[in-house]
N, C-alpha and C positions, 0 to 999 in steps of 0.2 A: 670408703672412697679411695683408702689409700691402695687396698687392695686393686680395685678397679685397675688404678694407674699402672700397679706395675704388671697385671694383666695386656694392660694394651701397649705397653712397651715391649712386649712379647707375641705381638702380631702386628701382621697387614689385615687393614682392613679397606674394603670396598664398598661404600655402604652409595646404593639407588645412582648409580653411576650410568649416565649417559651416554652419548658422542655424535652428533649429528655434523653431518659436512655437507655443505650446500655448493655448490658447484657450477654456478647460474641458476638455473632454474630447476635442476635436479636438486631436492633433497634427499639424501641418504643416512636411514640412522642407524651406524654403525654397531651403538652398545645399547639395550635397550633396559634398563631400569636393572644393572645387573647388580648383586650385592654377595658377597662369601669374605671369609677370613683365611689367611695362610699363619701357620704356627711359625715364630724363627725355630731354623735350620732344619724345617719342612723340602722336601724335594717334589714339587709339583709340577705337572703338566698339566697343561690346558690345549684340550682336544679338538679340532673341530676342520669340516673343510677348509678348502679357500673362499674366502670371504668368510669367515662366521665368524670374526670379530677380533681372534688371536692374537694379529698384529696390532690392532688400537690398544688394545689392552696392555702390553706390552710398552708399547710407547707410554701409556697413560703412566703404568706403575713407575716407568724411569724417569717420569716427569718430561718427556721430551715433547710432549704435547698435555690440550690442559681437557677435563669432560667437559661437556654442555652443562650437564648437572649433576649432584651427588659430591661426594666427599672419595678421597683416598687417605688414608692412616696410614704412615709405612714408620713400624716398631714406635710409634707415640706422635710422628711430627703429621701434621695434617699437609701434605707437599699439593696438595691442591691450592692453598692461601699463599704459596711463596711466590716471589716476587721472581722480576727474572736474574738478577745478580744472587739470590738468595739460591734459585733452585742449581745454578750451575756452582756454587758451590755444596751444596747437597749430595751431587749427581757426582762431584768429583771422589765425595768423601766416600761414599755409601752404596753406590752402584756400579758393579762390571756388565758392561751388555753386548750380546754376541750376538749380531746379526748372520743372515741366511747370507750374503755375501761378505766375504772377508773384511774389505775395507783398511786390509795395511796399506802403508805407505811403500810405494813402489823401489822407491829411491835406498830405502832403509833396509840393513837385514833384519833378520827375524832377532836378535838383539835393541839394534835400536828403536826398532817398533816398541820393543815392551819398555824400555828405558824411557821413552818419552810418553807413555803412558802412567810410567812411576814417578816421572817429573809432571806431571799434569797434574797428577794426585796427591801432591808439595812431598813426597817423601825427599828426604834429606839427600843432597849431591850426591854424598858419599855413599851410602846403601845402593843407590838406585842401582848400577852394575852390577852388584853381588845380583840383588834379589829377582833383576831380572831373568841372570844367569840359572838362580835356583826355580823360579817359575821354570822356564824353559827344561828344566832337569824333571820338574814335573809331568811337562804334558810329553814326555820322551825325545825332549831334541835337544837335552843336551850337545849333542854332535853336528848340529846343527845351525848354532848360534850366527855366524857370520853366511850364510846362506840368505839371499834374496827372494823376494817372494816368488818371482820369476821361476826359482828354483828350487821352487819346493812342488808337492804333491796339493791338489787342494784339502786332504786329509790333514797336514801337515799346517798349509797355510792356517785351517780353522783350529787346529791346536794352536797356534804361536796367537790367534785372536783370543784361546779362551786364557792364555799366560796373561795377555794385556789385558783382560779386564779384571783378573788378579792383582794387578801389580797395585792397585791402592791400597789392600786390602777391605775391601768393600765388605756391607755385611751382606748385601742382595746382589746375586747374580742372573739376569734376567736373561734368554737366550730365544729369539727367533726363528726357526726354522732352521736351527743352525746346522741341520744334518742335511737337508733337501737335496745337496746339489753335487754330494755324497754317494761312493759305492756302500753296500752293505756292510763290508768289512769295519767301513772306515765310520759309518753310521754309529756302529757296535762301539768303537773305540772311544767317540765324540761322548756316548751318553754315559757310560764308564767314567770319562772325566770329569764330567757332571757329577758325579754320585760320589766320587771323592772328593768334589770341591766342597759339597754336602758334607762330609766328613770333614774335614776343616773346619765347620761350624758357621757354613754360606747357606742361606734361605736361598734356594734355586726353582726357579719358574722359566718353565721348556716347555716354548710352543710348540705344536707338532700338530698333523692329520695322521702321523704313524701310530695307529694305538699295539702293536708292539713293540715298538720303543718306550712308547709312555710308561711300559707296564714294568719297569726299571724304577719308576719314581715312586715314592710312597703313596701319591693319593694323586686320582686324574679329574677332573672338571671339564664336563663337556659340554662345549659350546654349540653353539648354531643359529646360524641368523642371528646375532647379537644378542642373545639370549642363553644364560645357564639352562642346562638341559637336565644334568646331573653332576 
């Protein structure tokens, strides 16, 4: 038994996971009886067109939405059973997520973006500027810290998003279509940072329809139609 335990403190798991969304009278179901494991500090992509379930899944792992049916395991806790003050503390500690559109704050530079990501994530007053400073050294803007979103590249912008979902240090980093809307150059650079946050010792799940990009990450999972394919 005990082995078990720390087995599954050592993965996600997916087990007969659903997602149906009804919509008046349309039913749509999203995820259809889907089930696989990700190993921690695994670097996975999940493959598929648009519409084949990517994005639910995504949300499902980061808890930001809940299945129909089926269970999620993420490294031991069952975040399908949490509550909602439970999962947004969960979501603060444990997961950075980079969606397909940027989603900084307009107002803010590309420092206080990541600074009020490291205060959300209760890191201490005084760290938060260093560490935001040193993410940002990471994804190459250092030179860049007091610049506005406004003024930056959208390469750039989706760097300073993957520094904020850093700045908790989270052990999963889940990522949307974070390259989509992206030249190829800058595609290239996006999934690179992915593989080093990997290296850091981040379990990363990168949705994507690019299966050249995919083929950066250690293991691909292909979707369709809400359904694992392979």
């Amino acid at each position: 038994m005990c082995v078990k335990g720390v087995s599954l403190m050592e993965k996600i798991v997916v087990d007969k996971v659903s997602k149906i969304y009804e919509i008046g009278k349309v039913r749509v179901e999203a995820l259809k009886d889907v089930s696989f494991t990700i190993e921690r500090n695994e670097f996975i992509s999940l493959v598929g067109p648009s519409g084949s379930g990517k994005s639910t899944l995504i949300y499902l792992l980061g808890a930001l939405d809940k299945p129909t049916n089926g269970s999620i395991k993420v490294f031991g806790i069952d975040i399908t059973r949490l509550n909602g003050s439970e999962i947004l503390r969960w979501r603060r500690r444990n997961v950075g997520i980079i969606f397909q559109f940027f989603h900084l704050i307009p107002t803010l530079t590309a420092l206080e973006n990541v600074v009020l990501a490291a205060e959300l994530a209760g890191i201490p007053k005084e760290e938060r500027v260093h560490k935001a400073r040193e993410l940002l050294e990471f994804v190459g803007l250092g030179d860049k810290v007091n610049r506005f979103p406004s003024e930056l590249s959208g390469g750039e912008q989706q760097r300073v998003a993957i520094a904020r979902a850093l700045a908790g240090d989270p052990d999963l980093i889940l990522a949307d279509e974070p390259t989509a809307n992206l030249d190829y150059s800058n595609k290239i650079k996006i999934v690179e940072l992915l593989k080093r946050a990997k290296d850091l010792g981040k379990t990363v799940v990168f949705a994507t329809h690019d299966v050249e990009l995919a083929r950066y990450s250690d293991r691909i999972i292909k979707i369709k139609d809400g359904v694992i394919e392979d």
